[in-house]
C-alpha positions as a Markdown table, in Angstrom:
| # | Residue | x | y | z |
|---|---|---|---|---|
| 1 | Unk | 0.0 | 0.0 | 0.0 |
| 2 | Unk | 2.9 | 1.9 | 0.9 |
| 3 | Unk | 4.4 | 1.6 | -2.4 |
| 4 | Unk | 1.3 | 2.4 | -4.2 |
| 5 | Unk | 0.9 | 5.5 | -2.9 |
| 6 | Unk | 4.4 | 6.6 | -3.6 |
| 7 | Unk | 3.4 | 5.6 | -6.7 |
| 8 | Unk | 0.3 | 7.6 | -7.3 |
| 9 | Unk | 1.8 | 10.5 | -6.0 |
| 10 | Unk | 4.9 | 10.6 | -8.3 |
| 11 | Unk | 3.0 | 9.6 | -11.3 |
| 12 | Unk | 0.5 | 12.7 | -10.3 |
| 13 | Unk | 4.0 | 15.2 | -10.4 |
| 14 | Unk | 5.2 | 13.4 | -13.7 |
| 15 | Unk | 1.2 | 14.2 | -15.1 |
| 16 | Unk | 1.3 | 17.6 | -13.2 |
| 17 | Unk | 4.4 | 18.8 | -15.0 |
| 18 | Unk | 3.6 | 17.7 | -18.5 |
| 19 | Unk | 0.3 | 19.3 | -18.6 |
| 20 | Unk | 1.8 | 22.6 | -17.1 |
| 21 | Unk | 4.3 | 22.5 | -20.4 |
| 22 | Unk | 1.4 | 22.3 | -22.5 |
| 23 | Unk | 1.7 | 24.8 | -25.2 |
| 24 | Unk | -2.0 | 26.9 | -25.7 |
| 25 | Unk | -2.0 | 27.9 | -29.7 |
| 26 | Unk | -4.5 | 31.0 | -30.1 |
| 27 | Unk | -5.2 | 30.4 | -34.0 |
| 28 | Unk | -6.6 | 33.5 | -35.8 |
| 29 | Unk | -7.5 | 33.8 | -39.4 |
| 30 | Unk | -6.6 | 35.9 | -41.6 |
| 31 | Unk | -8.7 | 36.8 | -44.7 |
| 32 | Unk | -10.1 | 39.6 | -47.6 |
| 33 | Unk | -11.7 | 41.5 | -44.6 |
| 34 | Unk | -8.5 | 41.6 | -42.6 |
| 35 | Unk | -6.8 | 43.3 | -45.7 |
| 36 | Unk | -5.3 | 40.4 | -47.2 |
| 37 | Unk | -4.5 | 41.0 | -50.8 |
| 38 | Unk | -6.1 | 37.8 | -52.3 |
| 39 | Unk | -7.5 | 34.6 | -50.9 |
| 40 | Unk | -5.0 | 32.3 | -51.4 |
| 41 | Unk | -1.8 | 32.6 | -49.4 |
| 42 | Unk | 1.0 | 30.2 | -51.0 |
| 43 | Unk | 3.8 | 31.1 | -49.0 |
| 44 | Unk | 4.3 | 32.4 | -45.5 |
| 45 | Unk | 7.3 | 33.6 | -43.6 |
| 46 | Unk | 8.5 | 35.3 | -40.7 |
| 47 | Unk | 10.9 | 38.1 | -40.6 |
| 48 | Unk | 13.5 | 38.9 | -37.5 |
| 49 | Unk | 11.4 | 41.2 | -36.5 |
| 50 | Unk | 8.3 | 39.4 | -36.0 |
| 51 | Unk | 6.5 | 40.5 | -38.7 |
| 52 | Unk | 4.6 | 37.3 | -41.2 |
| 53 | Unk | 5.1 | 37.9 | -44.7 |
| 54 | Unk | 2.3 | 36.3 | -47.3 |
| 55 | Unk | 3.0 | 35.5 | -50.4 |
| 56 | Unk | -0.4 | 35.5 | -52.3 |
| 57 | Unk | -1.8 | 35.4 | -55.8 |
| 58 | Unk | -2.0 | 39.0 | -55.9 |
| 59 | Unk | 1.2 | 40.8 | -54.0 |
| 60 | Unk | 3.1 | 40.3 | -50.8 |
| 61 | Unk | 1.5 | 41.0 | -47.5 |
| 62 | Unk | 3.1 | 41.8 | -44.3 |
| 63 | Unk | 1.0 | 41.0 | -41.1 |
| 64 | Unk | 2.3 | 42.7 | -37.7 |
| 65 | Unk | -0.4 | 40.4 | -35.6 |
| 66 | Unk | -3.0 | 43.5 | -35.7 |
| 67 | Unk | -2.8 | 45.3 | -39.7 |
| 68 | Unk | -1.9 | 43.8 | -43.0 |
| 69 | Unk | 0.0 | 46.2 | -45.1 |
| 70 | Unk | 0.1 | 45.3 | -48.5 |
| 71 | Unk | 2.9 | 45.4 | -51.0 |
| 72 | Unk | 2.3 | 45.8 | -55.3 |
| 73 | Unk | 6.2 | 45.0 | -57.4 |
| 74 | Unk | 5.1 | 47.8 | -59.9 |
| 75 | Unk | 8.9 | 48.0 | -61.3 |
| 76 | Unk | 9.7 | 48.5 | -64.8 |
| 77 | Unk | 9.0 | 44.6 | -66.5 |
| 78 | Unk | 6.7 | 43.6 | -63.8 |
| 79 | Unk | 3.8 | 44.7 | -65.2 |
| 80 | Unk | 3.0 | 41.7 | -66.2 |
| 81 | Unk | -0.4 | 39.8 | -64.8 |
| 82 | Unk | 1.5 | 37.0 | -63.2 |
| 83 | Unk | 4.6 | 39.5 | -61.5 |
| 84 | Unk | 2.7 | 39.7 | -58.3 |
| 85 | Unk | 1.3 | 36.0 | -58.2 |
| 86 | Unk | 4.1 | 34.7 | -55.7 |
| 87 | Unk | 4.6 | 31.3 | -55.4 |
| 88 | Unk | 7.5 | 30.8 | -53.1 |
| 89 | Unk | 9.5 | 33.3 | -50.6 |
| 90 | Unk | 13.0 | 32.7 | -48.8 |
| 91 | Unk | 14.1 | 35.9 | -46.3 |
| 92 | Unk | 18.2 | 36.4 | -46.2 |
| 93 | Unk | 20.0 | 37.2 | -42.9 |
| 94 | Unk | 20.0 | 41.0 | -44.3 |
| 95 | Unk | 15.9 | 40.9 | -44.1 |
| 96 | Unk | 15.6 | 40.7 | -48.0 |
| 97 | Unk | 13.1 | 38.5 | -49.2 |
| 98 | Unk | 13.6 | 36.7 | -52.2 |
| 99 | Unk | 10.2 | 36.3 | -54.3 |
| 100 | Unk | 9.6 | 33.6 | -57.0 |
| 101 | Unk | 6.4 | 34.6 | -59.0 |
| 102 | Unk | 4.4 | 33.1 | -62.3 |
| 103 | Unk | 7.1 | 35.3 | -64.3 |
| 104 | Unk | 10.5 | 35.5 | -62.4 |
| 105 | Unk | 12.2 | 36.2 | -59.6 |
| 106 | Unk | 12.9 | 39.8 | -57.9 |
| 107 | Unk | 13.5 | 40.9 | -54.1 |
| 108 | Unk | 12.1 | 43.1 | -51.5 |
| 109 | Unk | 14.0 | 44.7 | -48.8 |
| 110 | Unk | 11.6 | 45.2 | -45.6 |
| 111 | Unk | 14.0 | 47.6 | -44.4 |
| 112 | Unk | 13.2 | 50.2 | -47.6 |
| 113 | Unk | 10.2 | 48.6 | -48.3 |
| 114 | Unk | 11.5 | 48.3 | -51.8 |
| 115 | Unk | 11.6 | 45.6 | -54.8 |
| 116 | Unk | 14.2 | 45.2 | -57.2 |
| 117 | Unk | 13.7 | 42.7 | -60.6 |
| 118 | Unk | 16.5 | 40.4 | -60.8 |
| 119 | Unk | 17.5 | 39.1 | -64.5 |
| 120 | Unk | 18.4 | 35.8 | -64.6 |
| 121 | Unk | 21.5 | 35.2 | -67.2 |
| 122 | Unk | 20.0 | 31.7 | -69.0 |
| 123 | Unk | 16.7 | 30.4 | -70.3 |
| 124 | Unk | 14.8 | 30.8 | -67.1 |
| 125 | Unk | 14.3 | 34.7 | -67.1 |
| 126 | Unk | 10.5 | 35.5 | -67.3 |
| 127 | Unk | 9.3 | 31.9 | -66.4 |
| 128 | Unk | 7.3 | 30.8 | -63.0 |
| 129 | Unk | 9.6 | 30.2 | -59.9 |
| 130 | Unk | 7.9 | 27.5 | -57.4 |
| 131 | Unk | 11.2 | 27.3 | -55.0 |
| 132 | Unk | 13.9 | 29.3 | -53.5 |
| 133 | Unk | 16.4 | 28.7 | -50.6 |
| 134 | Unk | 18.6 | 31.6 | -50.2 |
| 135 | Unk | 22.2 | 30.4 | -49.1 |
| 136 | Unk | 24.4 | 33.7 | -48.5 |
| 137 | Unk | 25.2 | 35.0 | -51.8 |
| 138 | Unk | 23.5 | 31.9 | -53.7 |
| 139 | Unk | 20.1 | 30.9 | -54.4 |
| 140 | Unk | 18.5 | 27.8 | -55.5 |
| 141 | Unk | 15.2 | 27.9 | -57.3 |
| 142 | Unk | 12.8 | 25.0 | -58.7 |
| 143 | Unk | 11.5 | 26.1 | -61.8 |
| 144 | Unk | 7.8 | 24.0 | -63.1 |
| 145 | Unk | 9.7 | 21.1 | -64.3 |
| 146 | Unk | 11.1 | 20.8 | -61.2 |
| 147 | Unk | 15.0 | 21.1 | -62.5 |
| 148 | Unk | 17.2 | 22.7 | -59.4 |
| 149 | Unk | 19.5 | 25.8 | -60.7 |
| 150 | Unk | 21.8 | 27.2 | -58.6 |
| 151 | Unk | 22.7 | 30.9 | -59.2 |
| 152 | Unk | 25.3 | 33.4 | -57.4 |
| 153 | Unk | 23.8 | 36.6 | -56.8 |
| 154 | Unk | 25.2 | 40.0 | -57.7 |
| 155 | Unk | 23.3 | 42.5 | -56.3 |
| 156 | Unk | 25.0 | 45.7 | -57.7 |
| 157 | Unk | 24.1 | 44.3 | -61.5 |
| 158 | Unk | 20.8 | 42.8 | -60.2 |
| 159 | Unk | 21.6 | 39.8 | -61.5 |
| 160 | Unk | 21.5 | 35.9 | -61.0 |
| 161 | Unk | 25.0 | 33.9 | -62.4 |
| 162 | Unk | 24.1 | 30.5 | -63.2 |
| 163 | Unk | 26.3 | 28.0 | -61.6 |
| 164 | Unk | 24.9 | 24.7 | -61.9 |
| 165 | Unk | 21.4 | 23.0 | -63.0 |
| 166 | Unk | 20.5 | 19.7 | -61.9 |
| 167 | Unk | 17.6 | 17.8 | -64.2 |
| 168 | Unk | 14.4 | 16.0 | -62.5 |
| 169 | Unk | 14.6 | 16.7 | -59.2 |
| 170 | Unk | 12.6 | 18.2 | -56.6 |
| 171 | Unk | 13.1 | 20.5 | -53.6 |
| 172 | Unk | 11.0 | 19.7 | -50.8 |
């Protein structure tokens, strides 16, 4: 009996302390009426600031857990339907955020608030992006036929340097 209750009593601390480690998640959604720019959010990322970035079918949101600000790439070239339909995002130590849209690739710096077009220097300039990992100066990006390029970036010519391709593969 003795034994038992020594028993009972640790297993009652062991329960006591895993249920006060229990994470609570408060979910909130976020939707047109918020100030989200379109419906469908394909990529979502968070800043060293705090802030979430979306990356929706129509322009890059930023959500600061209260407002959505909402942010148009209206550069020169971009005017195109699909510049603004982002499919994938990767943020760089330096806050940039690397977009991949339906036609190309460009950047936005959170600190300026500002996008720049990036030309890519082979056949995969204007076409749809789906991945990105950002690896200090490189970048890797998953184009629709799901072949890997790897690219160095040079920012002063706004430019991607292809470095390698690999054929059939896919980024997870």
């Amino acid at each position: 009996m003795k034994h038992l209750f020594l028993f009972l009593t640790l297993l009652l601390g062991i329960y006591d302390q895993v249920y006060a480690t229990k994470n609570n998640y408060n979910f909130q959604y976020i939707t047109l009426n918020e100030g989200l720019s379109h419906a469908d959010a394909n990529t979502i990322i968070k800043d060293n600031k705090g802030f979430l970035w979306i990356g929706t079918y129509s322009g890059l949101n930023r959500f600061d857990g209260i407002h959505i600000k909402s942010y148009y790439n209206n550069l020169e070239g971009a005017e195109r339907p699909n510049a603004n339909r982002i499919l994938d995002m990767d943020i760089s130590d330096d806050g940039i955020i690397w977009i991949g849209s339906a036609y190309g690739i460009y950047s936005f710096d959170t600190n300026t608030e500002t996008f720049t077009n990036y030309q890519v220097k082979d056949n995969l300039n204007n076409k749809a992006i789906w991945k990105i990992i950002i690896q200090t100066q490189y970048i890797y990006l998953q184009d629709k036929n799901n072949k890997i390029h790897l690219y160095k970036i040079d920012k002063k010519q706004h430019q991607l340097i292809p470095i390698l391709s690999f054929a059939s593969a896919k980024m997870m």
